[in-house]
Every structure is written in C-alpha cells, then in structure tokens.
C-alpha positions in Angstrom: 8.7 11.5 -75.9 11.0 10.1 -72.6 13.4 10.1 -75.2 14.5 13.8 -75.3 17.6 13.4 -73.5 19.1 10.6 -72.1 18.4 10.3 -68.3 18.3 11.1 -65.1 17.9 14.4 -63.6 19.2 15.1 -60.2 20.4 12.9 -57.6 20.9 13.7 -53.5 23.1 12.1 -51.1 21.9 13.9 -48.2 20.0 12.7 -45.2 16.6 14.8 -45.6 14.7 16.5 -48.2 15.6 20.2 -47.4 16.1 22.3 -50.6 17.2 25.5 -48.4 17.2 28.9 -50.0 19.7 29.2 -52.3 21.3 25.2 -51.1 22.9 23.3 -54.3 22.1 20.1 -54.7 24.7 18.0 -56.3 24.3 15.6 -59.6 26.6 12.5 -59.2 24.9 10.6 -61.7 24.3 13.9 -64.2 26.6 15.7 -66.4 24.8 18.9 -64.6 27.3 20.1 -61.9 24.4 21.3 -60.0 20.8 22.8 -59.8 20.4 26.5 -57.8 16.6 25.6 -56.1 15.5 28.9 -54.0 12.9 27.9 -51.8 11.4 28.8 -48.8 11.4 26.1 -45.5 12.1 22.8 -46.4 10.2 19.7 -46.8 12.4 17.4 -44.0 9.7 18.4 -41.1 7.4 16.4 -43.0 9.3 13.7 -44.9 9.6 11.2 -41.7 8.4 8.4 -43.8 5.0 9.1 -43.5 2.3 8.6 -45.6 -0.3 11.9 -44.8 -0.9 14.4 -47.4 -1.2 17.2 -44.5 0.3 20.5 -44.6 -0.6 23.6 -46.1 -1.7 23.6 -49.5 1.0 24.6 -51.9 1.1 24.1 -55.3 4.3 22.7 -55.7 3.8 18.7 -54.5 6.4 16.5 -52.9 6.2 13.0 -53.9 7.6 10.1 -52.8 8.9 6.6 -53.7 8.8 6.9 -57.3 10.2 3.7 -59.2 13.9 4.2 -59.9 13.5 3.8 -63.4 10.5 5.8 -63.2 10.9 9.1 -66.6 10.1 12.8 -65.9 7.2 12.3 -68.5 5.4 9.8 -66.1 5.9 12.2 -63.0 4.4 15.5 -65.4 1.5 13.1 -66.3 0.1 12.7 -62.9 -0.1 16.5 -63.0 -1.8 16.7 -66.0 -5.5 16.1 -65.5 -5.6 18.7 -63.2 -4.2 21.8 -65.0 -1.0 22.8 -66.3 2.1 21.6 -65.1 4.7 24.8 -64.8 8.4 23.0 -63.4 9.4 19.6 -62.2 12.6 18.6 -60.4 13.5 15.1 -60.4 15.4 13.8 -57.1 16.4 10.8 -58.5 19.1 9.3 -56.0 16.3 10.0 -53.7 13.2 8.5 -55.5 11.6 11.6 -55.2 10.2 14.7 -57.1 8.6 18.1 -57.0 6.0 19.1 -59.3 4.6 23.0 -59.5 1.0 23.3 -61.0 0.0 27.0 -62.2 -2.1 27.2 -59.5 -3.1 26.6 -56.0 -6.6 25.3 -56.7 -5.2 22.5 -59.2 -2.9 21.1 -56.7 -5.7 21.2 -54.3 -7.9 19.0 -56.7 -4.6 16.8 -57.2 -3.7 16.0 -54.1 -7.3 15.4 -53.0 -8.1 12.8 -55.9 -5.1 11.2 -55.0 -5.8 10.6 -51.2 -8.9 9.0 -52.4 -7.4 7.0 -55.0 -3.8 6.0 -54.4 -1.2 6.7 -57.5 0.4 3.9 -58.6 4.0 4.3 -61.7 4.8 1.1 -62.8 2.9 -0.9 -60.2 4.1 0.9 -57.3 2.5 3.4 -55.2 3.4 6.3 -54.7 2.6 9.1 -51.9 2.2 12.7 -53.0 2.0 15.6 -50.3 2.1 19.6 -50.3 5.6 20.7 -50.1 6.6 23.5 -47.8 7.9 25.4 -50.9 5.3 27.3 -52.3 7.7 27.8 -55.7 10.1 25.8 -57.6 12.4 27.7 -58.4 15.0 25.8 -60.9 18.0 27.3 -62.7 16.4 26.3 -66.1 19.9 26.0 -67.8 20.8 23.1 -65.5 17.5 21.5 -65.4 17.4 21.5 -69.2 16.2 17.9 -69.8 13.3 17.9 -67.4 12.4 21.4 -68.7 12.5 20.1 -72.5 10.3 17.2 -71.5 7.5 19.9 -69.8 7.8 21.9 -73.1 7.2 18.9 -75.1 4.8 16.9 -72.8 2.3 20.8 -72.5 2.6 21.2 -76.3 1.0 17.8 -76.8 -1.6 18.7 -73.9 -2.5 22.3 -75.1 -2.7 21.0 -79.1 -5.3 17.8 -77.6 -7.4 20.6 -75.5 -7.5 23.1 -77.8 -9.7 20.9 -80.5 -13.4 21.1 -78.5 -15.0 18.3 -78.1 -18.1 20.0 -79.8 -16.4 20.6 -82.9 -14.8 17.1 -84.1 -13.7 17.4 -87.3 -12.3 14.3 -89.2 -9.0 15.9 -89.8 -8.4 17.2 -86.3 -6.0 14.6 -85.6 -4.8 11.5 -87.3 -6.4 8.3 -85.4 -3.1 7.6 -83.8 -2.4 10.5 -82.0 -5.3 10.8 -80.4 -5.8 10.3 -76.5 -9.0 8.7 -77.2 -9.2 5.0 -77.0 -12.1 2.9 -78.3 -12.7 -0.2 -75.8 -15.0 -2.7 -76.8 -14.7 -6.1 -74.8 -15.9 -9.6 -75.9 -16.5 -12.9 -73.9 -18.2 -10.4 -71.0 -18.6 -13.1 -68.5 -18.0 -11.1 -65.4 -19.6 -8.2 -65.0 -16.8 -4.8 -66.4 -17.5 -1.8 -64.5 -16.2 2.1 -65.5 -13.5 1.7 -61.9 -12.5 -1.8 -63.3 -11.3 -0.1 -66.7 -9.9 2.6 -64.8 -7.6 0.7 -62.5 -5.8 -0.8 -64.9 -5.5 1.9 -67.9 -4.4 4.1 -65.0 -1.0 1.4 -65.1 -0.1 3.8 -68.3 -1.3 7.8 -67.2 -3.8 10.0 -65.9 -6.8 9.0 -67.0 -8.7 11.6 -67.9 -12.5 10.9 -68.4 -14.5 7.5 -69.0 -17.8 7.2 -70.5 -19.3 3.5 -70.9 -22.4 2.4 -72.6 -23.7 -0.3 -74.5 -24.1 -0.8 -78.1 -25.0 -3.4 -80.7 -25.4 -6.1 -76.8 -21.9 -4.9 -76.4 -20.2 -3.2 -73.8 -17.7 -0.7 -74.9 -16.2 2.9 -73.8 -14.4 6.0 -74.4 -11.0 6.5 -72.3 -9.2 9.9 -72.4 -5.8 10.4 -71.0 -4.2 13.6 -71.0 -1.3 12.7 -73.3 -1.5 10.5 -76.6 1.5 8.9 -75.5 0.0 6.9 -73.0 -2.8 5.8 -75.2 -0.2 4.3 -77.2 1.3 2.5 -74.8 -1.8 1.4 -73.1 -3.4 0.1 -76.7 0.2 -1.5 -77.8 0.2 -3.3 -73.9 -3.5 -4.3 -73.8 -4.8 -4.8 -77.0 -6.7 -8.4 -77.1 -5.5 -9.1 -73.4 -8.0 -10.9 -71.3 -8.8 -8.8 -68.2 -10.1 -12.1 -66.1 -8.5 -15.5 -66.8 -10.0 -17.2 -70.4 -12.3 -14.0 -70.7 -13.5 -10.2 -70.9 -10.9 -9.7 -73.8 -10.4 -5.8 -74.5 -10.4 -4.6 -78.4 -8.6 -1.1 -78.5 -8.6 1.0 -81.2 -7.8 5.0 -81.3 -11.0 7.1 -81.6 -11.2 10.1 -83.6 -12.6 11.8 -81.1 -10.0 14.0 -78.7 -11.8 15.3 -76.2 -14.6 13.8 -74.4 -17.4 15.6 -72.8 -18.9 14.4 -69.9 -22.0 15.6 -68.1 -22.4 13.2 -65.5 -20.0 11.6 -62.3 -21.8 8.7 -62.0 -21.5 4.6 -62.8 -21.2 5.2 -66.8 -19.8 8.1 -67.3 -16.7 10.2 -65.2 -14.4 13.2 -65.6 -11.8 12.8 -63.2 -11.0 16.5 -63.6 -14.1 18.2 -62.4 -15.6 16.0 -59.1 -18.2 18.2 -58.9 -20.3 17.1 -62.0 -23.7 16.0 -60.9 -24.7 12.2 -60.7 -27.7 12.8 -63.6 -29.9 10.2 -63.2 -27.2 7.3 -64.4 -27.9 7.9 -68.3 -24.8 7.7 -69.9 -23.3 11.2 -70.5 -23.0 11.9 -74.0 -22.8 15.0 -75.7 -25.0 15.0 -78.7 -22.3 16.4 -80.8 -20.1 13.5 -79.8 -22.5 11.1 -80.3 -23.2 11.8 -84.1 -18.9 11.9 -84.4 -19.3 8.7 -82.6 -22.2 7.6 -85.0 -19.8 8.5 -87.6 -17.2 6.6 -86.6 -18.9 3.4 -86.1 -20.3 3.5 -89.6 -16.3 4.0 -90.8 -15.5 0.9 -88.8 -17.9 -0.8 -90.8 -20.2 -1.6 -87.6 -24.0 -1.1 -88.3 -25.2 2.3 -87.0 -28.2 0.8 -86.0 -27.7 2.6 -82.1 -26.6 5.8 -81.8 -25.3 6.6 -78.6 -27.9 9.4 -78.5 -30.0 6.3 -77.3 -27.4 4.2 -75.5 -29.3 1.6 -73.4 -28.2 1.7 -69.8 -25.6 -0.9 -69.0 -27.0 -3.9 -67.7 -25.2 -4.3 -64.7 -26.2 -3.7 -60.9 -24.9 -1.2 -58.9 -23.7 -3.7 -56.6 -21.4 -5.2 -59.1 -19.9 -2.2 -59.7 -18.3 -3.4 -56.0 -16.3 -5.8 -58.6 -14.1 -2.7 -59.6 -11.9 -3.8 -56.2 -12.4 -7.5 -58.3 -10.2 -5.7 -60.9 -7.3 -5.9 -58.8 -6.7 -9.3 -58.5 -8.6 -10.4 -61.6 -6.8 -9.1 -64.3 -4.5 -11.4 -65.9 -2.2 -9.3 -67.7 1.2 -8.9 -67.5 2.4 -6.1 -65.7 -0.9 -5.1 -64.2 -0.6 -7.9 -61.6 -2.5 -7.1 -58.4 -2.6 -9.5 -55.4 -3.4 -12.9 -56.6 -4.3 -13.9 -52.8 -6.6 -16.9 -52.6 -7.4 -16.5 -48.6 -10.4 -14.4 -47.2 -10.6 -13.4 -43.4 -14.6 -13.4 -42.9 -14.7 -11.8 -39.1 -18.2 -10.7 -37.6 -19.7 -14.4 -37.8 -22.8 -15.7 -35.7 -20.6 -18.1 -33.8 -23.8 -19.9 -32.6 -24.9 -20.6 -36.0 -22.2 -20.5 -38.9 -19.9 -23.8 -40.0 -17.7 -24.8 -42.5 -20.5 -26.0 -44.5 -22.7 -22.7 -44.5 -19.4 -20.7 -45.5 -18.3 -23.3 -48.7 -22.2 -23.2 -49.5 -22.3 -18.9 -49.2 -18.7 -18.9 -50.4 -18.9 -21.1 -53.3 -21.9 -18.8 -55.2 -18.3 -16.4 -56.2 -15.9 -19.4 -56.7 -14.5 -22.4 -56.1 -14.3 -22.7 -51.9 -11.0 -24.9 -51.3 -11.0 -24.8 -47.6 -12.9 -23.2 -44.9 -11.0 -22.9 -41.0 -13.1 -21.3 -38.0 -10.8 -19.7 -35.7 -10.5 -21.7 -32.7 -9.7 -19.1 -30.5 -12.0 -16.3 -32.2 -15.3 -18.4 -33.5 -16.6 -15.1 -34.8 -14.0 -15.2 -37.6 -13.0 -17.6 -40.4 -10.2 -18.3 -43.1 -11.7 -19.2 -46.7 -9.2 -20.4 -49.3 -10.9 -20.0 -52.9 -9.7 -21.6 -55.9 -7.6 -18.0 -57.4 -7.4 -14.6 -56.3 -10.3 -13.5 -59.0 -13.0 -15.8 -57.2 -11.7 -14.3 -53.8 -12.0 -10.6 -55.3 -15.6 -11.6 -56.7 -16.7 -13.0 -53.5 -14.7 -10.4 -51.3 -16.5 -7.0 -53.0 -20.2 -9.3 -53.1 -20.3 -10.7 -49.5 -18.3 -7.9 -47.5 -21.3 -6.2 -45.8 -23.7 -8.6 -46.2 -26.0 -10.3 -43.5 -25.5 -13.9 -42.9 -27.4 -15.1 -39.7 -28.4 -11.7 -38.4 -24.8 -10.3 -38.5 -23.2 -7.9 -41.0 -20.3 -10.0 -42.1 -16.9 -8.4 -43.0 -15.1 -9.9 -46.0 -10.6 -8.8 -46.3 -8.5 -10.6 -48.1 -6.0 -12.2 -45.3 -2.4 -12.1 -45.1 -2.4 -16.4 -45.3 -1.5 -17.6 -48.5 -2.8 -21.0 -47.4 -5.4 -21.9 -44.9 -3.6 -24.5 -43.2 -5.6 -28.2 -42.3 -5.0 -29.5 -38.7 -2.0 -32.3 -38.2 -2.5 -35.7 -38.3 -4.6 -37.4 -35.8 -5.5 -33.6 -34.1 -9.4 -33.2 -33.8 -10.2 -29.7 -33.8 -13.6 -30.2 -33.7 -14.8 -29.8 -37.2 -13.7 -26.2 -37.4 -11.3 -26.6 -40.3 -12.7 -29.1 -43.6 -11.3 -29.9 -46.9 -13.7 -29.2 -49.8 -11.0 -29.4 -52.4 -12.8 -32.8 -54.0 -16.4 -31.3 -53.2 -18.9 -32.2 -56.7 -20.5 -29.2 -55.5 -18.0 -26.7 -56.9 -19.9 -24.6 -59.5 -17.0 -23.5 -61.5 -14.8 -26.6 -62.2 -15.8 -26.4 -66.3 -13.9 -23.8 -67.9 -16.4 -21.8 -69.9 -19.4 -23.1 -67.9 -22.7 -21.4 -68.3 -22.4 -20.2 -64.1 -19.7 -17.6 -65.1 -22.1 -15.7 -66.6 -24.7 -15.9 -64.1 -22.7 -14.3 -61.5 -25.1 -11.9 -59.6 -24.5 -9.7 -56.2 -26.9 -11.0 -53.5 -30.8 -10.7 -53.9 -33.8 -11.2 -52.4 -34.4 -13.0 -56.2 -33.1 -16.8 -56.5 -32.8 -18.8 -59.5 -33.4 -22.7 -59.0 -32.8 -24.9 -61.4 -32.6 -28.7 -61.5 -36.3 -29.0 -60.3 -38.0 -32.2 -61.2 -41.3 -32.1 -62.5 -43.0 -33.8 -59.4 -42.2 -31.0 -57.7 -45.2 -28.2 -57.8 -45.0 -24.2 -56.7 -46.5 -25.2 -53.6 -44.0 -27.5 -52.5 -41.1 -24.9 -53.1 -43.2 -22.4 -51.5 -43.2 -24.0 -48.2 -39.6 -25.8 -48.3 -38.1 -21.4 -48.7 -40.5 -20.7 -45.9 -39.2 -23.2 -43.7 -35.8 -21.7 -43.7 -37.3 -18.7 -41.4 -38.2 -15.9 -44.2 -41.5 -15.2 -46.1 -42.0 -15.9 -50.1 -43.4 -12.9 -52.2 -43.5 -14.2 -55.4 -43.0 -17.2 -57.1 -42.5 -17.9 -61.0 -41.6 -21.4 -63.1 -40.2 -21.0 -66.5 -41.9 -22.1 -69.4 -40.0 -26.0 -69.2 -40.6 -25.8 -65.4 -37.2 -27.1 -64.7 -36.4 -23.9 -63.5 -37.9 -21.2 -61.4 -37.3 -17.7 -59.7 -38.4 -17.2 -56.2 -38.5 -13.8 -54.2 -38.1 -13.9 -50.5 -38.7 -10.4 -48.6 -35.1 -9.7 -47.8 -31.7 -10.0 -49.4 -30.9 -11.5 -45.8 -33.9 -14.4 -45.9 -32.7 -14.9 -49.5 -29.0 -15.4 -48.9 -30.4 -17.6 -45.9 -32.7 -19.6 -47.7 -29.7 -20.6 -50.6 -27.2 -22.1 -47.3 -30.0 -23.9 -46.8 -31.5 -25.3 -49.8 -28.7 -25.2 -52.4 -28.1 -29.1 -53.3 -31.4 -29.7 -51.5 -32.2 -33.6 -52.6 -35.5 -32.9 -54.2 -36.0 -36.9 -54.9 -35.9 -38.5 -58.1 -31.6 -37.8 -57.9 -32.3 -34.2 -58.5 -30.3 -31.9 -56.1 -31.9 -28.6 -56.1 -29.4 -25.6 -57.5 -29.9 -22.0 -55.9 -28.2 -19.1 -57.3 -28.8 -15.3 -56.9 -30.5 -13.7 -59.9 -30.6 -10.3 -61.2 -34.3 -10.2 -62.4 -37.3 -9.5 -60.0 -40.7 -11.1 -60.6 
C-alpha cells in the first residue's frame, strides 16, 4: 500500500510550524510546487519542543518527530483505531505531520490513549498534540499522493469493519487479508501477558483489540489491527521469533476471523477503541458467535476441538506478573523491536540500618543472575544492582519495585550506569560494593533450567526444596519463625524433599527467603527458597 506514489510529501524550511491562512508552504524535495493550507492560528505557540499534549481539543493533531523515512500509511494508522481519518499533511523536511479525524470526540480518545501509552514508528517515539487548526484544509490536487494513500488505506478499513464480527462467514475474506492474527506461543517459560504482546505488535500499527486465553495448556490470542497490511508485516517479521532469549517463541498465522468483539477491558481481553468497557470479572471476553468461528477454525487447523473458547480456562498467570508487560521492553530478542537492554537497577528507599550486598544478591537473584551489588556511599538508602542481561533486570524491576524489604517500600528503576563499577585497587570501601560474578548461588547459569519456569512475583507462599529427610515440619516451622514473621501453614510433598510454607505477609515471606535461602540444613544440603504461586 506505501507504494502508491513514490515519496515524500511536503517539506518546510521555515523556523516554526505556522501554516497561516492562506501561507504556501514550499516542496523542495516534491515535484508539487506547493500546497495552499487555510488554517486558522498557527501551531508555533505551542511547538517550543515540548512534550504536553495541552491545548484545546481539535481534531486535527500535530505530531512530532516522526522517523524521516517514516510513509503517510504509518502516520494514517495511528489514526485509525479511533475513527476515520479525513486528511493528512506530511511535513516531511520537518519530521512532522497533521492528521484530521471526522470528529472531535475521536481525536479526544486519540490523543488521550496516547498520553497514557506513548506512540512509538519504527522504534521511535513520537509526541502527538491538538493543533491550533481546527481544519486541514489541503489543496487536494497538490496533496495527491497523501490523499491516494487515505483513499486506499479507508477503503481497506471500511471493507474489514463492515464484515460484523457476529456474522463470520468462511468466505468473508481470504486468510491473508485479514487483520486478524492467530498467536499461539510455545516454550512459555516466562510468564506472556496481553500488554507484553501489545508492546511489540504495536512496532507494526494500531493495535486494535487483544483477547488472550488458554487452550489445549497453551497460551494463545487474537490480535486485531486496523489495517491488514500491518498484520502482514507483523506475521512476515515475527513469525517463530523468540520474544525472551532461547524461549516464548510466537507461531502466527492469519485468522479468519476480521473483527473481534470484545466485552471486557481487563487482563485477557482489550479493545483499545472503547476504554470504557467494563472490567467483567476477568473471564476472557468472547463472543459466543466468535467462539464457535473460532471452534471452527481450530478443527480446520487440524487441532483437536476438545476446548472451545466458550469454556476458555482463565490464564494461569498472576496479576502481578502481568507487571512483566514493562519486562517486554527489554526482554524481547527480536530484531528491530529492541528496547533497553540495560543490566543496572537503582534500588533507592533501602533500610540503611539493615540491608547489604548480600540481602540484595540473595532478593535480587530470585529474577536473575545478580553480577554486582554497590551501596551508595554517600546515600546508604540506595543501591546499584548489575544483573546478568536486561531481561532478568526487567523481571526483577516490574516484581520488586514496590515491595517491602525490611519495613520499607523499596523503589526498583533501571539506572543510567551501564556498569556498576568495583572500587580500585587496595581502596576499602567498607564492604558496600562486592563481586558475585563467580557466586554457585546463581539460579539461572543452566540454560533451559527448570527455575525459568518457576518464576513467580513475591508471596507470602515459598517453595523449599533441597530438604533432607532428617529434617521434620517442626524444625522448618521454627527456623521461618525465627526470621521475625509467623507460619500459617505448612505442607511437604509427597517425596518430602520439598515443601510449601505460608508466612502471614508477602513482607515476612520475602524476609524469611534473605534469610534462609542456601540455609546449611546439615547433611551438605543447602536449603533452596523460592516464591510460589500456589497457596496451601
């Protein structure tokens, strides 16, 4: 579709964004002489580099430091999900646009979804505002290409919207022009939330609607965008990519579906387009209609039709990992949806009476691999943690941030350090900085070990393992009520090698495994303490 007419629209060479009634903006880099743009105002009051999205509502939007490569099609489709787009006018010199929606009200919604979840084209942000125009007013025969593309881009939209989700039939439209994708995702080792697949398929358009569910113990979804196009391009670029390093591998196929309809706003199930859907009570959102198309579909994939979605179990996850969506960001290990990779956490908030190095790797190192710990010299309340990649600081960042650790709500960010630096030779900085790159404690050394899957927010739960057979309830009972909290409930597994044990508070829980994690139990058994995501 971006390839309607060669390229570029308009470009400026002026020193602010006014487009005064009647002014003519130039084209060096067009074959268009020029483009007649009656307005009323202009936008250069605003445009000081600034990043608001104040003014009065208008629904024509100003937006800002587009990509310079970045197509008229890409610009139109951030419009889309919220109703139809009625002119564009490219700045390109400029790295700039204007976009007019039909109405007020949809540029309302847009710009308000927008300051909540920043727009990114090709991996850039971007900063969209109200213009002071309240029209676009373009001399169509010199802003021919960017008006062919908005013909061609609202045919596609109208055709999609026009087939009702309610009424799927077969032939509606041919598998690969629908903008429904089909996710399914294998080696699910770290927890995939609705937000996660949402940050990165929003890399390729407006993302219309998600619903996620489980089927057959595997976790798939429906993804809408508003233009088929860009379920292409998001199925040619991630097809059997791995969203975390060596696992969470996405399977993508078109749906036959082309319109989703969901009920719900909540952790399944989403329509970006209407933010007022109620929350349900966190069943996933299917339309009955939908799910017997889906049923169908299944069946022609040559998948049992064992669960119909009608049914869809819950997804296993807790709410709390649905925190990892920010994990998304620097977990995914695809090309071209690259996020920070940073490796350093600032921790700030600390009980300086209480914490050390040691507490932090042994906290720390439940989310990943802790490389280095620093306490600030001059700020003890604060720390630097260097983990072994920026996935396992993204796990531990959206788990920890918020938490209680020694009676204080710690604050997890990821820090500007690339490094946490170790003190120079022969400097003794009193044990606040300490190497744990060689630690044996590390739990996620083996690629593929079993602890990747048992990756759990914190709970007032624990899982010990490692637990030799000397050892009776009794004795474990007293050694977690030593460490200051009180034991509900206490239960061994069937081998009695391992054990859940639930403390009162997620805080006396979290306190109990710093303390007791590698505990030497006797008979060379070092006790192992993890968080778990089952109550007794």
């Amino acid at each position: 579709m971006d390839g309607i007419v060669t390229d570029v629209a308009v470009g400026v060479k002026r020193g602010s964004d006014e487009l005064l009634s009647g002014s003519v903006l130039n084209s060096p880099n067009s074959n268009m002489s020029s483009i007649v743009v009656t307005a009323n105002g202009n936008d250069n009051k605003k445009f000081k580099g600034e990043d608001k999205m104040d003014g009065a509502p208008s629904r024509v939007l100003h937006i800002r430091k587009l990509p310079g490569e970045v197509t008229e099609t890409e610009v139109i489709a951030l419009g889309l999900p919220f109703g139809k787009v009625t002119n564009i006018l490219m700045l390109k010199g400029k790295n700039q646009a204007f976009l007019e929606l039909a109405t007020e009200e949809a540029a309302i919604t847009m710009v308000n979804y927008y300051s909540a979840v920043t727009p990114h084209l090709r991996n850039q942000p971007i900063y969209i505002q109200y213009s002071n125009h309240k029209e676009l007013k373009t001399d169509n025969s010199l802003n021919q290409r960017a008006q062919a593309v908005l013909q061609a881009v609202t045919a596609v939209q109208t055709t999609n919207t026009s087939i009702s989700g309610t009424t799927v039939s077969e032939n509606a439209v041919t598998p690969a022009q629908s903008p429904v994708l089909r996710i399914i995702i294998d080696n699910m080792y770290y927890p995939v939330t609705l937000d996660v697949l949402h940050q990165i398929f929003t890399k390729f358009g407006a993302v219309l609607k998600i619903i996620t569910f489980t089927k057959n113990n595997q976790f798939q979804a429906l993804l809408q965008y508003g233009d088929p196009v860009n379920a292409q391009q998001a199925k040619l670029a991630l097809d059997g990519q791995n969203i975390y390093n060596a696992c969470c591998t996405l399977r993508i196929d078109f749906s036959k579906l082309v319109n989703l309809n969901v009920k719900y706003n909540n952790d399944k199930s989403r329509d970006y387009t209407r933010p007022e859907l109620p929350s349900g009570d966190g069943q996933p959102a299917l339309d009955p209609a939908i799910a017997a198309a889906f049923a169908k579909e299944t069946s022609l994939l040559g998948l049992p039709v064992a669960a119909v979605p009608g049914a869809l179990s819950p997804l296993g996850i807790p709410n709390a990992a649905a925190a990892a969506a920010a994990a998304a960001a620097g977990r995914v290990g695809m090309p071209g949806v690259s996020a920070s990779g940073n490796t350093v956490l600032l921790v700030s908030n600390l009980n300086e009476e209480m914490v050390t190095p040691q507490s932090l790797f042994t906290l720390f190192g439940v989310y990943g691999d802790v490389q280095r710990v620093k306490i600030l010299y001059n700020k003890k309340d604060s720390a630097l943690i260097q983990m072994a990649d920026g996935n396992q600081s993204q796990l531990a960042m959206s788990h920890l941030n918020g938490q209680k650790m020694y009676g204080k709500i710690i604050r997890v960010t990821l820090s500007k350090h690339q490094t946490v630096q170790l003190p120079r030779e022969g400097l003794d900085d009193q044990g606040l900085t300490k190497d744990f790159g060689n630690s044996p404690l590390h739990r996620f050394k083996k690629p593929g070990s079993k602890n990747f899957q048992n990756i759990f927010p914190p709970s007032a739960t624990l899982h010990l393992s490692n637990i030799p057979p000397s050892v009776s309830e009794d004795d474990l009972r007293m050694m977690f009520a030593n460490t200051g909290g009180t034991v509900k409930a206490f239960k061994f597994f069937q081998d009695h090698k391992m054990a859940l044990l639930q403390m009162s508070t997620v805080e006396e829980a979290i306190q109990a495994l710093i303390d007791l994690h590698n505990y030497n139990l006797g008979e060379n058994h070092h006790l192992r303490v993890s968080f778990s995501k089952s109550t007794i």
